[in-house]
PAVEX-910855 format. One line per field, with one value per residue (C-alpha): x, y, z negated; residue number from 1; residue in one letter. Coordinates in Angstrom, 3 decimals, padded with zeros to 6 digits. Example, Ala and Ser with C-alpha at 12.3 -4.5 7.8 and 13.67 -1.06 7.14 Angstrom:
2
px <- c(012.300|013.670)
py <- c(-004.500|-001.060)
pz <- c(-007.800|-007.140)
nr <- c(1|2)
rest <- c(A|S)
END
This chain:
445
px <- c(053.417|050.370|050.401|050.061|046.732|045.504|043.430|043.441|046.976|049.814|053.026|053.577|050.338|048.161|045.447|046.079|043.561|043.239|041.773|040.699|037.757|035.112|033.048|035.854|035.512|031.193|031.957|034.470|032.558|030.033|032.659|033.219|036.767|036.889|034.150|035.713|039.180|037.858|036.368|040.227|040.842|038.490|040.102|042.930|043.890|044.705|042.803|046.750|045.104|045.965|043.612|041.473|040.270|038.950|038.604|038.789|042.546|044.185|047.104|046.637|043.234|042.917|043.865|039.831|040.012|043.048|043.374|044.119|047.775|045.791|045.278|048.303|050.380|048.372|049.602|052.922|052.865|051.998|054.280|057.108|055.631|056.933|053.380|052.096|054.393|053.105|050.050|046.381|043.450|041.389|038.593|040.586|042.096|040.484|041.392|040.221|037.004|036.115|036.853|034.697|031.635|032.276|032.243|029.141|027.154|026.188|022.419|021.904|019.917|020.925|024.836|027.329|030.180|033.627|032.642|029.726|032.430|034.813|037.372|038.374|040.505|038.127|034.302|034.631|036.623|033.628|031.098|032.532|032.747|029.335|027.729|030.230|029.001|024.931|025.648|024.811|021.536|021.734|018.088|019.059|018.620|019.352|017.743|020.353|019.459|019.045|021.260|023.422|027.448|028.089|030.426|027.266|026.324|030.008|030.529|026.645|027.271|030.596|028.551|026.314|023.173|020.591|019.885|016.786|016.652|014.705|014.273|014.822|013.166|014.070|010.629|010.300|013.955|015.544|013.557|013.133|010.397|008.979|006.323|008.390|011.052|008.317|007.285|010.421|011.365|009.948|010.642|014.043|015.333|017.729|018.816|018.358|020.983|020.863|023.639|023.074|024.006|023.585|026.119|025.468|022.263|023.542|020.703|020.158|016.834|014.834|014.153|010.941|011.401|014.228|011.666|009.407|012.347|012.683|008.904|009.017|012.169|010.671|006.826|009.691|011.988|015.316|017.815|018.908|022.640|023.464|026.328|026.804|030.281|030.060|028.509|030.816|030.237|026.821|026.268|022.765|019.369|019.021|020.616|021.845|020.126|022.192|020.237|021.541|018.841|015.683|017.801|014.932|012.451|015.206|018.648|021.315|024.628|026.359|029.204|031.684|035.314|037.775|038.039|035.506|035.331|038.779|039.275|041.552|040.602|044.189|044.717|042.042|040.693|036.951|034.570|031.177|028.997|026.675|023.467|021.351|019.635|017.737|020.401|018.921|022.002|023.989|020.540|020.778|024.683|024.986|027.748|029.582|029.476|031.048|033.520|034.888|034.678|037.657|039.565|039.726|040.805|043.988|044.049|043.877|046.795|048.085|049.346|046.056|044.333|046.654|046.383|042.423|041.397|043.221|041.941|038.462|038.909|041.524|040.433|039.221|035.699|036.945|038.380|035.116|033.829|035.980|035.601|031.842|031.981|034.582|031.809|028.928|031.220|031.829|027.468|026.720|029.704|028.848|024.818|025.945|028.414|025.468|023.811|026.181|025.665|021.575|021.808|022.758|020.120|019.898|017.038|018.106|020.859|022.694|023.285|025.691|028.743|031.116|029.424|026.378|024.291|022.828|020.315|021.829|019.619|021.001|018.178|020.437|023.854|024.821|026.122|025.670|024.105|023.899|026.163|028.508|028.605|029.384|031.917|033.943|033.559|034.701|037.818|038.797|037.922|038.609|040.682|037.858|036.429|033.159|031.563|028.723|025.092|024.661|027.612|025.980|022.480|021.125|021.052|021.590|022.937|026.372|028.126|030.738|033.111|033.145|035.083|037.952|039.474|037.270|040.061|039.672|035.595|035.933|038.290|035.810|032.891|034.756|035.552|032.239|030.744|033.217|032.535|028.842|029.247|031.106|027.818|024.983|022.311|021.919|018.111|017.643|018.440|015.852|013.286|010.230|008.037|009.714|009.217|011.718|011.037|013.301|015.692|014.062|011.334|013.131|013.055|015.590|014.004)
py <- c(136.954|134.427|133.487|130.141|130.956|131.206|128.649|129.175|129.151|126.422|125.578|124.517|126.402|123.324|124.145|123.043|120.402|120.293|122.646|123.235|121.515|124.052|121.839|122.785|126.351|126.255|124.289|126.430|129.140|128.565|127.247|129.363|129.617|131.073|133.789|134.470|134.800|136.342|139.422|140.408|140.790|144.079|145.866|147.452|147.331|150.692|150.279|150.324|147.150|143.259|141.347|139.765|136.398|134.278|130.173|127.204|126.292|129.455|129.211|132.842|131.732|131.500|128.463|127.805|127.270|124.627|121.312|118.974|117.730|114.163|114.192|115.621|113.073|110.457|112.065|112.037|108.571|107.436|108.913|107.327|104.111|102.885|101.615|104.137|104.650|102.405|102.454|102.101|100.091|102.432|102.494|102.840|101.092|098.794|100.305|103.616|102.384|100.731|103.429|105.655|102.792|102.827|106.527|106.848|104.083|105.971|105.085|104.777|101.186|099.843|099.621|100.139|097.843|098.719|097.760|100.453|103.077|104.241|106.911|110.132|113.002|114.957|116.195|117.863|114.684|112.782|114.862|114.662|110.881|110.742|112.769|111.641|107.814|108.911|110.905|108.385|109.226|112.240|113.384|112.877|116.300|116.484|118.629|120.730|123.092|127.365|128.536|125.551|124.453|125.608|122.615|120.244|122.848|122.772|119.175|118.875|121.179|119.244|115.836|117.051|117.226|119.270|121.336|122.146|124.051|123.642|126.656|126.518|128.775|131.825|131.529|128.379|128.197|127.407|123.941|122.872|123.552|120.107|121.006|122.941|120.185|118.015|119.832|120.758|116.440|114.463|111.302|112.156|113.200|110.599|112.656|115.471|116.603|117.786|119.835|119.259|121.140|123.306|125.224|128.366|128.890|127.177|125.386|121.854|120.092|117.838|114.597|114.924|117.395|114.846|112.274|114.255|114.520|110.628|109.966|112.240|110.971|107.549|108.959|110.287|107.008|109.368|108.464|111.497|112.502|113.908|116.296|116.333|117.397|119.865|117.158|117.594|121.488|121.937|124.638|125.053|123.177|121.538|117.907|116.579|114.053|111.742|110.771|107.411|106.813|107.165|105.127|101.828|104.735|105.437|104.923|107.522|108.247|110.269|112.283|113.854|114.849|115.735|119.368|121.096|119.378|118.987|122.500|120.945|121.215|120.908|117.255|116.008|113.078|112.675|109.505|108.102|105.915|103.762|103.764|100.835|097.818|097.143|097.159|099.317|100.671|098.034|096.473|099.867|099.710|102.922|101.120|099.399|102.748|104.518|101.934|102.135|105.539|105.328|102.858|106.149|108.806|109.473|107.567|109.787|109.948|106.729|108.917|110.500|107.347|105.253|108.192|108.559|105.539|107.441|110.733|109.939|107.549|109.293|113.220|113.993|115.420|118.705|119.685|119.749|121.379|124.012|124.724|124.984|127.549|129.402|129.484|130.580|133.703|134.019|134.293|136.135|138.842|139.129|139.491|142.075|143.930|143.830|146.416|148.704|147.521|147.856|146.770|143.864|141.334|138.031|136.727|133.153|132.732|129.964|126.421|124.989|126.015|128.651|130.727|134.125|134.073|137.806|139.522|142.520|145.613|147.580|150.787|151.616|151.996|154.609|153.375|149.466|147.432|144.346|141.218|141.230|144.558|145.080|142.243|143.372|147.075|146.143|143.875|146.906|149.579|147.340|144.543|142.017|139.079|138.020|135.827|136.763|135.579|134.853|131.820|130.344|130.629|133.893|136.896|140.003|138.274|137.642|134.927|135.980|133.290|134.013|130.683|132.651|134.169|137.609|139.737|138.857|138.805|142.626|143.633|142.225|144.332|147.274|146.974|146.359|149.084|151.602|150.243|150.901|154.760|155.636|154.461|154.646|156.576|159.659|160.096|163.113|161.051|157.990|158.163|155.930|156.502|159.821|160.595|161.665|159.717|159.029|156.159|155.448|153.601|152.192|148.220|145.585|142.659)
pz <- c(111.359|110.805|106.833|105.487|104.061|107.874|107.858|112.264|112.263|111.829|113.388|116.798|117.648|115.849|113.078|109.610|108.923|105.369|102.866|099.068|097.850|097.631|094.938|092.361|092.526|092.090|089.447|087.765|088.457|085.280|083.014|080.060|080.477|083.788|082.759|079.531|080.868|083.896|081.514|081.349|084.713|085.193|082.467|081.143|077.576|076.511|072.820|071.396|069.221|069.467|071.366|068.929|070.346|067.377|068.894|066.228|065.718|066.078|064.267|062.576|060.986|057.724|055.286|055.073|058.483|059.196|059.653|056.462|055.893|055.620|059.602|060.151|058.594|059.998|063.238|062.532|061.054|064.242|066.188|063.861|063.731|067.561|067.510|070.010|072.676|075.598|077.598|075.985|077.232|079.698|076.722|073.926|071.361|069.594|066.220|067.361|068.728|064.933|063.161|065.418|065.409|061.422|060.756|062.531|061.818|057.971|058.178|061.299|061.615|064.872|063.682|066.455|067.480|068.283|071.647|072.014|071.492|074.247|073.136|075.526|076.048|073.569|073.953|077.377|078.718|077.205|079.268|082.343|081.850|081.038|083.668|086.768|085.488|086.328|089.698|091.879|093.075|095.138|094.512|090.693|088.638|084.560|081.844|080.471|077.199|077.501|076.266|076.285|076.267|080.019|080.416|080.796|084.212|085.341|084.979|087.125|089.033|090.618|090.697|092.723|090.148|090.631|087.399|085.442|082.527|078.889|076.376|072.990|071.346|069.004|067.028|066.217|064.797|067.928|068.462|071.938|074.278|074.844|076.874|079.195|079.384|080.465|082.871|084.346|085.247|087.784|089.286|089.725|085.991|084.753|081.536|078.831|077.371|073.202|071.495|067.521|065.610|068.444|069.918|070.094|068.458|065.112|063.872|063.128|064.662|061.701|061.830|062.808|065.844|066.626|066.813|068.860|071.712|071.878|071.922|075.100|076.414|076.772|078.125|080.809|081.004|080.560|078.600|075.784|075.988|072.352|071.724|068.018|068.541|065.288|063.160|060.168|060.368|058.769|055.578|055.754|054.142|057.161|056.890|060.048|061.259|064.445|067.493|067.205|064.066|067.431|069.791|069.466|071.172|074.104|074.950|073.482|074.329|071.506|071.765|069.604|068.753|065.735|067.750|064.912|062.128|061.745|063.676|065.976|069.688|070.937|069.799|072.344|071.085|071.038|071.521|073.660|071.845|073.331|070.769|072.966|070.525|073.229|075.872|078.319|079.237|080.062|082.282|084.469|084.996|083.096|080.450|083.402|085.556|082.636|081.559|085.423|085.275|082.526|084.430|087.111|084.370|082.786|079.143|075.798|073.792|072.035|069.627|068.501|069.070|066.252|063.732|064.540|062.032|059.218|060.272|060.201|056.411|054.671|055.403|051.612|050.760|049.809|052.852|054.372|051.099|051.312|054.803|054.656|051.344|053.681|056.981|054.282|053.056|057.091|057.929|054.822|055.612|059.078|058.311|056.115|058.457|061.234|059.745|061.258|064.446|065.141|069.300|067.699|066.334|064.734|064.939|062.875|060.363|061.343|059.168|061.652|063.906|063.651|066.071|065.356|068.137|068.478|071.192|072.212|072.973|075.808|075.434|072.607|074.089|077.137|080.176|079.090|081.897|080.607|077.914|080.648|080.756|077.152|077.116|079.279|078.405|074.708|075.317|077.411|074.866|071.700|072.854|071.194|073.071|072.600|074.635|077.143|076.781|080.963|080.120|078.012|080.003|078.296|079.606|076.985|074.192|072.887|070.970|067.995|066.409|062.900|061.893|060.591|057.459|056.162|057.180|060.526|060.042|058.713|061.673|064.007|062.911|062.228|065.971|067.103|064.716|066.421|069.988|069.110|067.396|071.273|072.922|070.781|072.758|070.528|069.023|071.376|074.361|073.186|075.898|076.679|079.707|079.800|076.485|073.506|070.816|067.133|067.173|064.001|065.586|067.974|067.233|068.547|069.521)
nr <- c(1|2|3|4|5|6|7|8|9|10|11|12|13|14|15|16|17|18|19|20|21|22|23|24|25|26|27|28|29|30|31|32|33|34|35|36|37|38|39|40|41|42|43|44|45|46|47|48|49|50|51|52|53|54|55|56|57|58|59|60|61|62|63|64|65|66|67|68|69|70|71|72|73|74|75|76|77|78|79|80|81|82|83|84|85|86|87|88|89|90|91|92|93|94|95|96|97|98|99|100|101|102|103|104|105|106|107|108|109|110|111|112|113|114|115|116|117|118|119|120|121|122|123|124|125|126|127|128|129|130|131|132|133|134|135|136|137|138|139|140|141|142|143|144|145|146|147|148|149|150|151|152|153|154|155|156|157|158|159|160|161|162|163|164|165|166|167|168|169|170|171|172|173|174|175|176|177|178|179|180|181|182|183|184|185|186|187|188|189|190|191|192|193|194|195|196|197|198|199|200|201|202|203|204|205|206|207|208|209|210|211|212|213|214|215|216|217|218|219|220|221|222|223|224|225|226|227|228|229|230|231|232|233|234|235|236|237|238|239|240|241|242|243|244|245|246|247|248|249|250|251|252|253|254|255|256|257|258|259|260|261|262|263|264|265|266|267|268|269|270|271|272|273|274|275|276|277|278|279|280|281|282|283|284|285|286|287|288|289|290|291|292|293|294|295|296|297|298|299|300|301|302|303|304|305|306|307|308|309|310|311|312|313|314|315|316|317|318|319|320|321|322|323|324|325|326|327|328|329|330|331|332|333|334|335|336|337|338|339|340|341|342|343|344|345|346|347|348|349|350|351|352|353|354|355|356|357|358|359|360|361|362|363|364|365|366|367|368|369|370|371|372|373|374|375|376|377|378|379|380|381|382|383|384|385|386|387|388|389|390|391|392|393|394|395|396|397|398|399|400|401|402|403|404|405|406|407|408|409|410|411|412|413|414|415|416|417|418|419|420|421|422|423|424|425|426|427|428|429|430|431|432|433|434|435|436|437|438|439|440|441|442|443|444|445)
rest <- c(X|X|X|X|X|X|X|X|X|X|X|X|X|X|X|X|X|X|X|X|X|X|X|X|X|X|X|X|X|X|X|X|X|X|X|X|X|X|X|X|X|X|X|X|X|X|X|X|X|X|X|X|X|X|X|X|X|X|X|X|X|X|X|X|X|X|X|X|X|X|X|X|X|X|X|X|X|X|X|X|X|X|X|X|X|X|X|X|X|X|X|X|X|X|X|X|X|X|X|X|X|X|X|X|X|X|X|X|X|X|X|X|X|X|X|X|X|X|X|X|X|X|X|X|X|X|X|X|X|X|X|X|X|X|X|X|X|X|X|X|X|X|X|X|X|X|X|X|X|X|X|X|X|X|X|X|X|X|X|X|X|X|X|X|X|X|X|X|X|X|X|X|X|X|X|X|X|X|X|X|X|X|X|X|X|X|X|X|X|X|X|X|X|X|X|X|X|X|X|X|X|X|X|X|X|X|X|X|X|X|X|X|X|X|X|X|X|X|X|X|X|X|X|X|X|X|X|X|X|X|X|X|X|X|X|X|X|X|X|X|X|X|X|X|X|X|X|X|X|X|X|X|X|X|X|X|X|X|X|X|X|X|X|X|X|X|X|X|X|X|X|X|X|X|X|X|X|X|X|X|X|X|X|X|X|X|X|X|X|X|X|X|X|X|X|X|X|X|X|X|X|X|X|X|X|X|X|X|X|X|X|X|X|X|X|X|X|X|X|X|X|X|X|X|X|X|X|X|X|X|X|X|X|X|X|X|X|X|X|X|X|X|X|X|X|X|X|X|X|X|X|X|X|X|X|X|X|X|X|X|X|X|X|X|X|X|X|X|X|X|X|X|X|X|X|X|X|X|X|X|X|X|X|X|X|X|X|X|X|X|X|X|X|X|X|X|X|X|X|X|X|X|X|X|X|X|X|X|X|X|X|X|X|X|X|X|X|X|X|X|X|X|X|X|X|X|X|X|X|X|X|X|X|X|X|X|X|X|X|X|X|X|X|X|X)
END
C-alpha cells in the first residue's frame, strides 16, 4: 500500500504536487533548540536522576532568580484593565514604544523617539524582523560573531544570506577580531552583528573597543546590529556601554527584551530601536522594509505591551541588586567547584550573563570525541544538559547556565565532577607521541 509520505504516489494514480519547504529545516538545523533537544534523542536516561536543565525562568530556580511582583502586577493590571483586549498597531503601542525610547535613551546623545522604537514578540522575534527586512540582495552576506547566539545563523540562513564569520578572541578578553572582520566583508556585507554583553562569552566590550567597531563599520559602510538583550545583567567592573552612544559614526539597530533582566523569556515582549541622527536608515529603505515587515507578522501581546511601561519604570533598584549579588555567588561557586573538573577550563571570568563559557579538553577523558560528544554522553549518564560548543560556533567547548539558586549550582558540579572521575584518562594511560607521561603536566588549554 503506497503511504502518504510517497512523494511518487497519490490517488487516482496522480503525483502529489506539493511538498515541505526545505529552507525551514537548514534553518532549524543550527538553531539551538533543535541541537539541544536533539542531544536527547541518542540517549537513554538510565542515571535514576531528574533531568537537570537550568534556562532563565524556570519556575524551580531560586527566589534570586525570579521575576519581581512589580512586573507581575503590572501584568495583571493590564489584563484587568479591559484596556488590552483588541488588536495593536503592527509596531506597537504607542505607550510601549515611549517607554522603551525612554528607558534607553540614559546618556545616550542622539535621544530616541517613540517612533524609532518598534516593539516584538521578544529578542528572537526582533531578529528575525531585522534580518528578513535586509535580505533583499541575493549576493548580500552578514558578519555574524564566533561563537555567537546561533539564532542570528538560523534566521540567515532561511533568508538566504550568505554567512561570514568574526572571532572574538579568548586573549584579549573576548574583544573582537577587527582585522579579521575586515577582511572577511566585501562589497556585498550589509551588516555585523554585536551581542553585548555577550552571550556566551560573558564579557562586556569598553567604550573604547566599542568605538573601534563603529570607526570600522563606517570605513566598511555596514550598518552594526547590536544585541544587548542582557543589558540589565552585568556584575562585573566592566560598565556597559550601548551602541546607540557611536550611532553619529554608523547606523545601529539595537535590540533587546525583558526575557533576562527580568528573567522572563516566556512573556515575549522585546523591542528594535532605530539609533539613526543622521537618518541613514530611513534614506536606504531599511526603516520602511522593517516597518512592513511587521505589518506581515503576528502582533505581540497587548497584554504585555500595556504592562511594559510599568515594567520597565516601576521594577525597583534592588531587584536588580539582588539578582546580580545572587549571579556573583553563582561565578565565584562555580570557579571554585571547577577545580574538580580539570578538562574543563575558563579561560575569562565572566561580568555579564548567566552563562560560564569553558574549553573543554578531550586528551583528558576516555572515549570523548568531541563537546557533542560529551553532551550527549552526560545527559545520558547524568541526566544534565549543557549546551555544546559547535551551536554556538565553537568547537570543544561547552556552555553551563549557572543563573540559578547554589543548590542547583552544587548539584551541577557534583554531576559533572562524577561524569569526569568515570572518564578521566588515568595518569598511566596519558600518552604523547607515544609516550607515558604524568597527568600532572598535562595543561588544559
Amino acid at each position: 500500500m503506497a503511504s502518504y509520505g510517497d512523494n511518487n504516489c497519490a490517488g487516482n494514480g496522480s503525483v502529489w504536487r506539493f511538498k515541505g519547504n526545505v529552507a525551514t529545516s537548514d534553518a532549524a538545523a543550527v538553531t539551538l533548540r533543535k541541537l539541544a533537544f536533539g542531544m536527547f534523542k541518542n540517549c537513554s536516561l538510565n542515571s535514576g536522576k531528574p533531568v537537570l536543565f537550568p534556562t532563565p525562568g524556570e519556575p524551580s530556580a531560586s527566589p534570586d532568580f525570579k521575576t519581581c511582583p512589580e512586573a507581575e502586577e503590572a501584568v495583571a493590571a493590564a489584563a484587568r484593565s479591559g484596556m488590552a483586549n483588541s488588536y495593536a498597531s503592527s509596531h506597537g503601542s504607542f505607550k510601549a514604544r515611549r517607554a522603551v525610547a525612554d528607558d534607553l535613551n540614559g546618556e545616550l546623545p542622539a535621544k530616541l523617539r517613540a517612533e524609532d522604537v518598534y516593539i516584538t514578540s521578544g529578542c528572537n522575534h526582533a531578529i528575525e524582523v531585522v534580518i528578513d527586512s535586509l535580505a533583499g540582495n541575493p549576493a548580500a552576506n552578514i558578519l555574524l560573531p564566533r561563537p555567537g547566539y546561533p539564532h542570528y545563523d538560523a534566521r540567515a540562513v532561511y533568508s538566504g544570506f550568505e554567512i561570514r564569520k568574526y572571532d572574538l578572541l579568548p586573549k584579549s578578553d573576548w574583544e573582537i577580531d577587527l582585522d579579521g572582520l575586515e577582511a572577511a566583508s566585501d562589497e556585498n556585507t550589509v551588516a555585523m552583528v554585536l551581542i553585548n554583553p555577550n552571550n556566551p562569552c560573558g564579557n562586556v566590550y569598553t567604550y573604547d573597543h566599542l568605538n573601534k567597531v563603529a570607526e570600522l563599520a563606517k570605513k566598511l559602510g555596514i550598518m552594526v546590529i547590536s544585541d544587548e538583550v542582557y543589558d540589565h545583567l552585568v556584575y562585573g567592573d566592566m560598565p556597559f556601554v550601548p551602541m546607540g552612544k557611536f550611532a553619529s559614526i554608523v547606523p545601529v539597530i539595537t535590540l533587546g527584551s525583558i526575557s533576562k533582566g527580568w528573567v522572563a523569556p516566556g512573556w515575549r515582549i522585546g523591542w528594535i530601536a532605530m539609533n539613526d541622527p543622521n537618518g541613514i536608515l530611513r534614506s536606504t529603505g531599511v526603516v520602511q522594509a522593517i516597518e512592513d515587515f511587521l505589518e506581515l507578522t503576528p502582533q505581540p501581546s497587548l497584554i504585555l505591551q500595556e504592562a511594559l511601561p510599568d515594567i520597565l519604570e516601576k521594577t525597583p533598584k534592588e531587584f536588580f541588586a539582588k539578582k546580580i549579588r545572587a549571579m556573583r555567588r553563582s561565578v565565584e561557586l562555580s570557579c571554585e567547584r571547577l577545580k574538580d573538573i580539570p578538562c574543563l577550563y575558563c579561560p575569562k571570568k565572566p561580568e555579564s550573563c548567566s552563562y560560564l563559557w569553558l574549553k573543554l579538553d578531550t586528551s583528558m577523558l576516555d572515549n570523548i570525541k568531541n563537546d557533542f560528544d560529551f553532551c550527549t554522553k552526560l545527559v545520558s549518564e547524568e541526566s544534565l544538559v549543557l549546551i555544546p560548543g559547535v551551536a554556538l560556533g565553537a568547537e570543544n567547548w561547552v556552555r553551563i547556565s549557572i543563573g540559578t539558586g547554589e543548590s542547583v549550582v552544587e548539584e551541577i558540579f557534583n554531576r559533572l565532577k562524577s561524569f569526569y572521575g568515570r572518564h578521566a584518562i588515568s595518569k598511566k594511560d596519558i600518552k604523547v607521541n607515544g609516550d607515558v607521561i604524568n597527568q600532572n603536566v598535562v595543561s588544559v588549554v
